[in-house]
C-alpha positions as CSV (number, residue, x, y, z in Angstrom):
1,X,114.1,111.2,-2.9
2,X,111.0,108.8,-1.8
3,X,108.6,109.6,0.5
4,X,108.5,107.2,3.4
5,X,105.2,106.6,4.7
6,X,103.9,107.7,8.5
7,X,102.8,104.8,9.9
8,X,99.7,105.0,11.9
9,X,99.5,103.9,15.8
10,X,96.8,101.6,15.9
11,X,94.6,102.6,18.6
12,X,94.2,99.9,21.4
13,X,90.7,97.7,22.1
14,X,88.4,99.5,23.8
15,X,86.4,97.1,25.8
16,X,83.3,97.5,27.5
17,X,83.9,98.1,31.3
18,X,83.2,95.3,33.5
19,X,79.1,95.1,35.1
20,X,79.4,96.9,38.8
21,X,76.7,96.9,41.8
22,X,77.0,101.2,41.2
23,X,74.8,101.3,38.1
24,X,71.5,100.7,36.7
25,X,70.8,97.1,36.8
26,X,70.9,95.6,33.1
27,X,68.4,92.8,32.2
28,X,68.9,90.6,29.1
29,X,65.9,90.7,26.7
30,X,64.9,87.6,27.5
31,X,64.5,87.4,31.3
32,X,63.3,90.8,31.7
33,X,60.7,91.6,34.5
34,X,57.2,92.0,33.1
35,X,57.0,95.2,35.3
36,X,60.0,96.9,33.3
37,X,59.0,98.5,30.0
38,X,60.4,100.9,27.3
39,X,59.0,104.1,26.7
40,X,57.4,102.9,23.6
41,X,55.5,100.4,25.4
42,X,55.2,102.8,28.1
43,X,53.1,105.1,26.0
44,X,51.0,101.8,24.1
45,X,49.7,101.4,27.9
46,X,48.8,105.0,27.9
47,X,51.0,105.8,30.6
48,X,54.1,108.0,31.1
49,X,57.5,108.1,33.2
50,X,56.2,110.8,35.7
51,X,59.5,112.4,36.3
52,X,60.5,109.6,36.9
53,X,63.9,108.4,35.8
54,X,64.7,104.8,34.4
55,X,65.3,102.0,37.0
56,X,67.3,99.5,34.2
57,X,68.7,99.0,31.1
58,X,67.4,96.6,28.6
59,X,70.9,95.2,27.1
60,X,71.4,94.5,23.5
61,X,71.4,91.1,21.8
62,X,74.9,90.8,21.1
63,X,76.1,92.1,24.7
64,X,74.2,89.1,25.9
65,X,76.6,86.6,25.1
66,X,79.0,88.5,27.6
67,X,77.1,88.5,30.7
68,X,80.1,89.6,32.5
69,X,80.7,93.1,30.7
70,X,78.5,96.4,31.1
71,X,76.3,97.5,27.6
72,X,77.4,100.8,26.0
73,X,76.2,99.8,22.4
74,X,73.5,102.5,21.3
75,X,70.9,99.5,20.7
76,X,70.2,99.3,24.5
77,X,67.4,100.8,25.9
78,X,66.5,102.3,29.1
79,X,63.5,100.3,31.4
80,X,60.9,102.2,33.0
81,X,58.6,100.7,36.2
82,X,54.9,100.8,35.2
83,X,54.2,101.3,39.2
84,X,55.3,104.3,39.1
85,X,54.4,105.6,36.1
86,X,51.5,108.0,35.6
87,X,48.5,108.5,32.8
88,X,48.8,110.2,30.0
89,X,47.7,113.8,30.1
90,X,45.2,113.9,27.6
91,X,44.9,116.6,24.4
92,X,42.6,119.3,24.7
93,X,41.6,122.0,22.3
94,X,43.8,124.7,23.2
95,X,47.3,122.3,23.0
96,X,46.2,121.2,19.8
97,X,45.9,124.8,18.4
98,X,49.0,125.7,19.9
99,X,50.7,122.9,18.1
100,X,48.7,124.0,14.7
101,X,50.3,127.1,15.4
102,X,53.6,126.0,15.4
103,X,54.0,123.6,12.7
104,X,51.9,126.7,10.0
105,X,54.7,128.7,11.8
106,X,57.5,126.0,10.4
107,X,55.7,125.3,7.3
108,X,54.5,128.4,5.6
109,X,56.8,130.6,3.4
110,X,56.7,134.5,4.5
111,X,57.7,135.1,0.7
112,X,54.1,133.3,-1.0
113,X,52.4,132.4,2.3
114,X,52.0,128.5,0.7
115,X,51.7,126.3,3.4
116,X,54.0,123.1,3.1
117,X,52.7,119.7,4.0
118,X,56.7,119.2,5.2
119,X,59.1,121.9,7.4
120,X,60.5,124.8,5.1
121,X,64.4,125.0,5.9
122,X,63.5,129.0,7.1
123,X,66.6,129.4,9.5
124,X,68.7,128.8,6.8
125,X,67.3,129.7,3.1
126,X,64.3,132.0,4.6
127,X,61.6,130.8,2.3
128,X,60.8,128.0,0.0
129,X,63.0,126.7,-2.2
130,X,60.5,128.0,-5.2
131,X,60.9,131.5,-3.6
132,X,64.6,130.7,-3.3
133,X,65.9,130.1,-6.2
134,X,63.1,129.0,-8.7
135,X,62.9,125.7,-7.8
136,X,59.3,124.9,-9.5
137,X,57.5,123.1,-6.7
138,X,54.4,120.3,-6.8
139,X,51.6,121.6,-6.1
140,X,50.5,118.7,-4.0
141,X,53.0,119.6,-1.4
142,X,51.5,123.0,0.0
143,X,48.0,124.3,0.3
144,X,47.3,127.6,-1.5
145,X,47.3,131.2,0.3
146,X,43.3,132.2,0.2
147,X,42.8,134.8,-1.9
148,X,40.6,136.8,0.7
149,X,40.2,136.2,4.6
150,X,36.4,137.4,4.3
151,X,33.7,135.2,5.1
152,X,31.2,135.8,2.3
């Protein structure tokens, strides 16, 4: 006996709800206020959001020829007010060695102490993949464990 084939529901049109006065306001790419920026451009100034949250949302190209709908595509961005934004806090020594201490965290093997010039997978494998399984590694990826900590 054949086997008839399911047929599939086809899912309806989801389209983009209609613009309302209850959001964000949206600004097309073109006529955007000078005043509005991205957080990219935000951070080229030197400047931050503050705590700020965004104030509008940059719409996508293709959601401008439909000035009448809202933008959910995930090419939209989010506008920030450069009035109300706030300097950059600038690095000092003791962030940037906590950071340094991080990243040797994330990139040295416990197994051959190497440190990586990339992030070793160690939540999951637990070492590098030479220490793993025998993968031979380059030897321009990781920096060789010292042989002694002494100064002379």
């Amino acid at each position: 006996m054949p086997r008839t084939r399911a047929r599939r529901r086809r899912e309806p049109l989801r389209t983009p709800p209609p613009r309302s006065t209850a959001g964000l306001p949206e600004h097309d790419r073109s006529v955007c206020p000078p005043h509005l920026v991205t957080r990219r451009q935000l951070r080229a100034l030197g400047l931050r959001p503050g705590g700020h949250d965004p104030v509008a949302v940059l719409r996508c190209r293709s959601c401008a020829y439909r000035p009448d709908q809202a933008c959910i595509h995930p090419t939209r961005a989010w506008l920030w007010d450069t009035t109300t934004a706030l300097p950059k806090i600038p690095m000092t020594l003791d962030k940037e060695r906590a950071l340094d201490a991080a990243m040797a965290a994330r990139s040295t093997c416990p197994a051959c102490r190497r440190r990586y010039h990339y992030c070793l997978p160690l939540r999951t494998i637990g070492s590098c993949l030479e220490c793993h399984d025998g993968t031979p590694a380059d030897p321009t990826t990781y920096i060789a464990p010292a042989e002694h900590l002494l100064a002379a």
